[in-house]
C-alpha positions as CSV (number, residue, x, y, z in Angstrom):
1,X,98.2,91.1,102.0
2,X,99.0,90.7,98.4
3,X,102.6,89.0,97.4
4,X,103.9,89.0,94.4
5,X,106.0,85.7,93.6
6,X,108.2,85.7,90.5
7,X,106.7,82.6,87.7
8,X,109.6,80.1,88.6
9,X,109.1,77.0,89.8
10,X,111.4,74.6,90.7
11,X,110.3,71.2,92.0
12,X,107.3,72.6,93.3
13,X,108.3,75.5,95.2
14,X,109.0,78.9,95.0
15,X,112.8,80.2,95.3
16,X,112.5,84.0,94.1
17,X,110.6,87.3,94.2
18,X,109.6,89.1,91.2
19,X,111.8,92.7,92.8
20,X,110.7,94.8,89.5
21,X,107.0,93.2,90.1
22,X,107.0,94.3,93.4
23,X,108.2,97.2,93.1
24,X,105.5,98.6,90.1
25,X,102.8,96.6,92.2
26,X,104.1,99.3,95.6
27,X,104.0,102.2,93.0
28,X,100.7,101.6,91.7
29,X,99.3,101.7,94.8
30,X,100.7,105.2,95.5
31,X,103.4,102.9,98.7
32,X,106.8,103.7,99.4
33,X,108.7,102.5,96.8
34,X,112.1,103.2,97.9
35,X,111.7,101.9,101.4
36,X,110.3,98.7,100.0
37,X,113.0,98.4,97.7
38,X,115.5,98.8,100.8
39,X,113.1,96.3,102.9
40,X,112.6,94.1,99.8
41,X,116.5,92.0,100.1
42,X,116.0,92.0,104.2
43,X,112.7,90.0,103.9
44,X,112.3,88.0,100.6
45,X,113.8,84.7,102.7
46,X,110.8,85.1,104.8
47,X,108.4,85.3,101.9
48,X,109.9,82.4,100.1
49,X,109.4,80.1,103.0
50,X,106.4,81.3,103.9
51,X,105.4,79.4,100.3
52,X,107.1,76.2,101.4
53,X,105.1,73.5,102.3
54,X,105.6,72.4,105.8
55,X,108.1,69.3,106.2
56,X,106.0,67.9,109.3
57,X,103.0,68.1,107.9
């Protein structure tokens, strides 16, 4: 799976998505762009902390 993660970095971790990236990325490849834009709010928590490096490690 290939995520796009907006350029910002704030004290070395990611905080946003790149929506508009995202979005021409799912069109590009002929997806669903209007059900990931509705999916895209819902889940970008997830992605963010999935960049996160793990406290307890």
């Amino acid at each position: 799976m290939t995520v796009v993660i907006d350029g910002k970095i704030e004290s070395g971790g990611v905080y946003g998505v790149d929506f508009g990236a995202v979005l021409s990325f799912t069109e590009a490849l002929g997806g669903p762009v209007a059900l990931v834009a509705e999916l895209l709010p819902a889940i970008e928590a997830v992605i963010v902390r999935s960049y996160r490096p793990d406290p307890e490690a």
